[in-house]
C-alpha positions in Angstrom: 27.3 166.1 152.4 30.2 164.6 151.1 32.7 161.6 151.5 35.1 163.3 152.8 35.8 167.2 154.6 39.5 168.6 154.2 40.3 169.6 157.7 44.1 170.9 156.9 46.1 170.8 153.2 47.2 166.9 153.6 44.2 165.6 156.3 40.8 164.7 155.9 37.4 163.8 157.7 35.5 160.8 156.2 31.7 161.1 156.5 29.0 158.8 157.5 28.9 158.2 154.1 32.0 156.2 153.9 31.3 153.7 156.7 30.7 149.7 156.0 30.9 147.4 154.1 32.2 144.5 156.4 32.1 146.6 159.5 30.1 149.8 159.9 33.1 151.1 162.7 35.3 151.3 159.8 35.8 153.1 156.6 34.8 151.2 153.0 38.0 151.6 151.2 36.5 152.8 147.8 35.9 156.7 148.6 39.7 156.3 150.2 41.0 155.6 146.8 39.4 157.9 144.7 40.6 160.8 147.1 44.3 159.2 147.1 43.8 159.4 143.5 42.4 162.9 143.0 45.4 164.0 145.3 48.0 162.4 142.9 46.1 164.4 139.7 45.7 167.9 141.4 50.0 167.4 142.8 50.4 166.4 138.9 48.6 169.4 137.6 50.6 171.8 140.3 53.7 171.2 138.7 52.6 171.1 135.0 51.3 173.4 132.3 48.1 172.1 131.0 49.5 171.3 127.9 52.0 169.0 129.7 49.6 166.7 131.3 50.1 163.4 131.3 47.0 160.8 131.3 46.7 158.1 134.5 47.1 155.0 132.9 47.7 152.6 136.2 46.1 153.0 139.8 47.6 150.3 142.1 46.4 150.4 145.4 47.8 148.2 148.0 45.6 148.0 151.3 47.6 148.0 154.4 44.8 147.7 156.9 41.5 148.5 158.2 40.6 152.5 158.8 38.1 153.4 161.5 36.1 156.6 160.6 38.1 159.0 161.8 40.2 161.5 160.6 43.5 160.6 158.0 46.1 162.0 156.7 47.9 161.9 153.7 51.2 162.1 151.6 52.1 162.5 147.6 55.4 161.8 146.2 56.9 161.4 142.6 59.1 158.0 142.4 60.3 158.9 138.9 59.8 162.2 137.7 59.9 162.4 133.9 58.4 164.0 130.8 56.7 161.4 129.1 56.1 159.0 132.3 55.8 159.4 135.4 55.2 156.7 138.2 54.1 158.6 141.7 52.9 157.2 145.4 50.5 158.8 147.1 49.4 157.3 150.9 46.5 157.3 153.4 47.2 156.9 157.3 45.1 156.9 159.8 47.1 157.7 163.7 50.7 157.4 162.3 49.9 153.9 160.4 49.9 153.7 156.7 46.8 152.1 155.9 46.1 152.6 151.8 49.5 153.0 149.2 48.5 154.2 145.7 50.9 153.7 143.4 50.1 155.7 139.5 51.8 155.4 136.8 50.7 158.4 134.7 51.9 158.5 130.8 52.0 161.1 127.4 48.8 161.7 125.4 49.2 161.1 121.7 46.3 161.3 119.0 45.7 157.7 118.3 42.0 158.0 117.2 42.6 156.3 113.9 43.7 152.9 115.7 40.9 153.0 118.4 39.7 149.5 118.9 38.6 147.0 121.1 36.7 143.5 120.6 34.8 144.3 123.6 30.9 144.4 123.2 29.9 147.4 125.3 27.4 147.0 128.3 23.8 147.3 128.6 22.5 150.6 129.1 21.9 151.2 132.8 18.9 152.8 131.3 17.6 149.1 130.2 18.8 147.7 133.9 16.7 147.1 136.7 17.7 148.9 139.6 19.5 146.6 142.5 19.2 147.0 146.5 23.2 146.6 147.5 21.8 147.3 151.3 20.4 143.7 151.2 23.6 141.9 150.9 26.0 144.6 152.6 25.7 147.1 155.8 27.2 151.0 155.9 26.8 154.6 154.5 28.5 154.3 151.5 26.4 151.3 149.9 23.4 153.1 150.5 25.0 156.0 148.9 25.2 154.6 145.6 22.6 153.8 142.7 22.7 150.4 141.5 21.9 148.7 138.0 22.3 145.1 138.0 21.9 142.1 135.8 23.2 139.0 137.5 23.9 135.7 135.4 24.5 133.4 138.2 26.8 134.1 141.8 30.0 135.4 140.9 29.1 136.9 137.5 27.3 140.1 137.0 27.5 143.0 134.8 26.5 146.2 136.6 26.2 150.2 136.8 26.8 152.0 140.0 26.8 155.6 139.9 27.5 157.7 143.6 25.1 159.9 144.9 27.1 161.8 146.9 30.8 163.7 146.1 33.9 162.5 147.1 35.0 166.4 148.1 33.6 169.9 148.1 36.0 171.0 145.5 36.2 170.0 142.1 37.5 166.9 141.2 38.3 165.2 138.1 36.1 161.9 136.3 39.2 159.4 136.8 39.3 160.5 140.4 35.6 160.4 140.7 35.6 156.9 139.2 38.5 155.4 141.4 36.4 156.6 144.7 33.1 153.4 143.4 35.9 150.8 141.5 36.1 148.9 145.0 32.4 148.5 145.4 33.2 145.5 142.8 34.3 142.8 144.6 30.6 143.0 146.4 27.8 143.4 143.3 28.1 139.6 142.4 28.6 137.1 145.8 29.6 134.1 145.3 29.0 133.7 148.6 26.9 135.0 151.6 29.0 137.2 153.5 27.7 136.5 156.8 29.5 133.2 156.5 32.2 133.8 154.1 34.4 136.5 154.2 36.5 137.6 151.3 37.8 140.9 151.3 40.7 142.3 149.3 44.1 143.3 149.7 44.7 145.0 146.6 43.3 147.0 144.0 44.5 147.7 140.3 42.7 149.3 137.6 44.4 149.7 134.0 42.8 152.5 132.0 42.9 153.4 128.2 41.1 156.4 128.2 39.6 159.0 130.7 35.8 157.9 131.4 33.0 160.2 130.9 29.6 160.4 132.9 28.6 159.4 136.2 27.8 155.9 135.5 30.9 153.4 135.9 30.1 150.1 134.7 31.1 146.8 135.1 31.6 143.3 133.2 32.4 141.0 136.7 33.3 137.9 137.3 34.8 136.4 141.1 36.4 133.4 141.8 37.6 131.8 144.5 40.6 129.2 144.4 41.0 126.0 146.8 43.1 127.1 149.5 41.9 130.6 150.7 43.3 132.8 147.3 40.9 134.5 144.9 40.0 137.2 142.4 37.5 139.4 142.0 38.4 140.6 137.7 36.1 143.6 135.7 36.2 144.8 132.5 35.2 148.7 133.0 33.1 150.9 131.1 31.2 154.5 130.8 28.4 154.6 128.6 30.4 155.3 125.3 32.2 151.8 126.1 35.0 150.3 127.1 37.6 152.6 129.8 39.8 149.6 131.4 40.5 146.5 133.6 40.5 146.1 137.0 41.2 143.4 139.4 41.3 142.9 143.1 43.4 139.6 144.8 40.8 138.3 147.6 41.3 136.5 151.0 38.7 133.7 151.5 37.8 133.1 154.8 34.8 130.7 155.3 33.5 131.0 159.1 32.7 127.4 159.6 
């Protein structure tokens, strides 16, 4: 099974696999935006050679509301064409109502090998991880449908591998699409809080890449924090397994129950 089933060329089926985290009625965003960013990459490769390519360099997802598990439709369009760089919107609605906007900013390759660097220590193997039940803390089909490698330093501060057991599509689709559908999954792998009696979810997601990842392993470097008057941020450095692939952060609502 997958995350999603294409039902027509712009509509789509999530699976069982896709419900939770706060409410099991309603879709977990994460699989939502890998496939809104797998549909910006295969409209991209349509209209280009494979020479002409350009690399995703920005995902900026803005989330509009909550999706119940039914079927969704979708929409690509290029905000400013160009050879070098291009910026294009893809977005996810569920009955008429946008509900997820991607925004991608997608720019030229160029062979900058020789200046590769980063003062970033990669992360601990997920090999040399113990393995992490995200099904204690969180409720739905797509946290039990992930693999989890976790060392926690204190609440709000983990570094982490999750790897997906199940694909986002049954057609082939790409590792920075693939990645995008488990980069949400961080704002949950390091609580600060118990979410039975805090809620924090976010409104936004943006992920800032420097190269394509490899592997199925995405990992993370995570720390949360929540401000005093109901803002916070949930910030990652990301890796694969041959190191450092981007940044990511996601703006939180804090919402404490009592």
């Amino acid at each position: 099974m997958t995350y999603f089933e294409r039902t027509g060329p712009a509509a789509f089926l999530p699976t069982d696999h896709v419900r939770g985290a706060w409410r099991e009625d309603e879709q977990h965003v994460a699989p939502a935006l890998g496939l809104l960013t797998h549909l910006v990459e295969a409209d991209h490769a349509a209209r280009r050679t494979p020479e002409d390519r350009l690399a995703v360099s920005r995902l900026s997802f803005d989330l509009l509301g909550t999706m119940p598990v039914e079927e969704v439709t979708t929409e690509v369009s290029v905000l400013r064409p160009g050879r070098t760089v291009e910026l294009v919107e893809a977005t996810m609605s569920h009955a008429g109502r946008p509900a997820v906007v991607l925004r991608a900013w997608l720019i030229v390759r160029g062979d900058t090998g020789a200046r590769r660097g980063s003062p970033v220590e990669p992360l601990t193997s997920p090999d040399d991880l113990p393995t992490w039940r995200p099904d204690d803390v969180w409720p739905g089909g797509f946290i039990t449908s992930v693999d989890v490698r976790r060392h926690e330093v204190e609440p709000g501060r983990a570094t982490f591998w999750v790897r997906p057991s199940v694909p986002l599509l049954a057609e082939p689709v790409g590792p920075v699409a693939r990645w995008a559908g488990v980069l949400d999954i961080a704002n949950g792998m390091t609580v600060r809080e118990d979410p039975r009696t805090v809620a924090f979810p976010n409104v936004d997601l943006t992920a800032h890449l420097v190269r394509d990842p490899v592997g199925d392993w995405v990992g993370f470097d995570t720390s949360v924090t929540f401000g005093p008057d109901g803002r916070g941020l949930t910030s990652s450095v990301l890796h694969d397994t041959d190191g450092i692939v981007g940044g990511l952060a996601q703006s939180l609502t804090v919402r404490p129950s009592a």
